[in-house]
N, C-alpha and C positions, 0 to 999 in steps of 0.2 A: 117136623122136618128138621134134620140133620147136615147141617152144610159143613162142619167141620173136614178140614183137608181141602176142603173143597177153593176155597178163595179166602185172601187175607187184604185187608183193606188198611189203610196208614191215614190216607185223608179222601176226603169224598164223601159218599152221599146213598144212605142205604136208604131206598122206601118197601114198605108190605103195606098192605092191604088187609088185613085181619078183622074176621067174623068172630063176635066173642059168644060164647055160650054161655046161657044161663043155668044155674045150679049149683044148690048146696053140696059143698066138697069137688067141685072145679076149681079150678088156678092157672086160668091160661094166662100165659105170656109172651116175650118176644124180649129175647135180652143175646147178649154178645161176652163171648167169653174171650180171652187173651189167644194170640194166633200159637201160644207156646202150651196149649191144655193138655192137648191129648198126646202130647210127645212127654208126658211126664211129673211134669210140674205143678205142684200138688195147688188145688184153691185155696186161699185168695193170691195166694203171691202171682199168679199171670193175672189178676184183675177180672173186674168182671159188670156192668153196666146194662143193669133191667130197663131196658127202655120203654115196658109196661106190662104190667102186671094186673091183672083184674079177679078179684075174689069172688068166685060165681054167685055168690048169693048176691050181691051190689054190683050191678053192670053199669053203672051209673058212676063210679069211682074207679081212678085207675092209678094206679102208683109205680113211680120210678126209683130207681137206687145204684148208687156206687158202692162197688164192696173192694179192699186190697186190703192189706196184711194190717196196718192201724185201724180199716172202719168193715168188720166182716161178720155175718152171721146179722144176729137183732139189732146190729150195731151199727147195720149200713150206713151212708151218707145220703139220705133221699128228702 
């Protein structure tokens, strides 16, 4: 699911509901990217915040991350 354009939030309160699937080479997740993406602005400088990340093989494990211009790529801050 695609919400970009769609709503931009500042402060508040997001929930989902998310069904994780099991399987090698899966990678579902659920993460928020800066309201300034898709107008241009190349990743990580609009920021960006996994708020969970599951590796289909371990559904059992779930991992978060901050990524921006100092902590981006394997370098997140999680």
């Amino acid at each position: 699911m695609n919400t970009g354009n769609k709503f931009s939030v500042q402060y508040g309160r997001i929930e989902a509901r998310i069904r994780v699937p099991k399987g090698n080479g899966l990678w579902p997740a659920f993460w928020m990217m800066g309201a300034d993406f898709l107008s241009g602005r190349p990743w990580p400088y609009n920021g960006e915040v996994d708020i969970m990340e599951v590796l289909g093989r371990n559904t059992l494990e779930a991992y978060s991350t901050l990524h921006a211009p100092a902590y981006n790529g394997g370098n997140g801050y999680g």
